[in-house]
C-alpha positions as CSV (number, residue, x, y, z in Angstrom):
1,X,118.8,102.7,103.3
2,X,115.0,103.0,102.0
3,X,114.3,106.0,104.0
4,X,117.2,107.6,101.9
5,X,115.9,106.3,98.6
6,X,112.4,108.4,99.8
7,X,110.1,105.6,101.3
8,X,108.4,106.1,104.3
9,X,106.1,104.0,106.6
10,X,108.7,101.4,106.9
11,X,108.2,97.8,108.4
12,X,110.0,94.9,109.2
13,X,108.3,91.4,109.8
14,X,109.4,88.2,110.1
15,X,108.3,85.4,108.3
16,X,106.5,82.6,110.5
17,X,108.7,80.0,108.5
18,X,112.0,82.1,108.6
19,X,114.2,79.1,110.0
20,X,113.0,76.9,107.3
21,X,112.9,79.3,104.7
22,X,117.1,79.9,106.1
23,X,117.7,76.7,106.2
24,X,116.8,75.9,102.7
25,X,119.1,78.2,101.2
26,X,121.9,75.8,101.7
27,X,124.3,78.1,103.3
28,X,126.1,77.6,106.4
29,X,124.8,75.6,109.1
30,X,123.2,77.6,112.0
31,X,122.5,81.2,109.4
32,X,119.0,80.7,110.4
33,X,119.9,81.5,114.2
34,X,121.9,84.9,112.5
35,X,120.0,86.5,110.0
36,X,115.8,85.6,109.2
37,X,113.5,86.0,106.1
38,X,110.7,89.0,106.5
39,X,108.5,90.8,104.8
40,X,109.5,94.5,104.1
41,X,106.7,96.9,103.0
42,X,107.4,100.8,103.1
43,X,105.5,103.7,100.7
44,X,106.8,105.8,98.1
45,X,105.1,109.3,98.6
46,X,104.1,111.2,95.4
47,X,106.8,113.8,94.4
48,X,109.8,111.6,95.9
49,X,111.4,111.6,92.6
50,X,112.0,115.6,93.1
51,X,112.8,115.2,96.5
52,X,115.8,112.5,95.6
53,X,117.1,114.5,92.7
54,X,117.2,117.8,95.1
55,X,120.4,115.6,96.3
């Protein structure tokens, strides 16, 4: 989804306290063993607003 909105360098990293993080949301019991909290960082290149409209 964010490489077809133009950002590049993506990453992915989970947080050190995902579980708790989870688990404080209040949702159903055991989320924390099916989804985790993380850190998402990409870049935006210079010109991607050309690039999308070209679409």
């Amino acid at each position: 989804m964010l490489s077809e909105l133009g950002f590049q360098e993506i990453t992915v990293r989970k947080k050190d306290q995902s579980e708790t993080i989870i688990q404080g949301w209040g949702v159903a019991e055991g989320a924390e063993r099916i989804v985790f909290s993380a850190y998402i960082q990409a870049v935006k290149p210079v010109g991607w607003q050309e690039r999308v409209a070209q679409r």
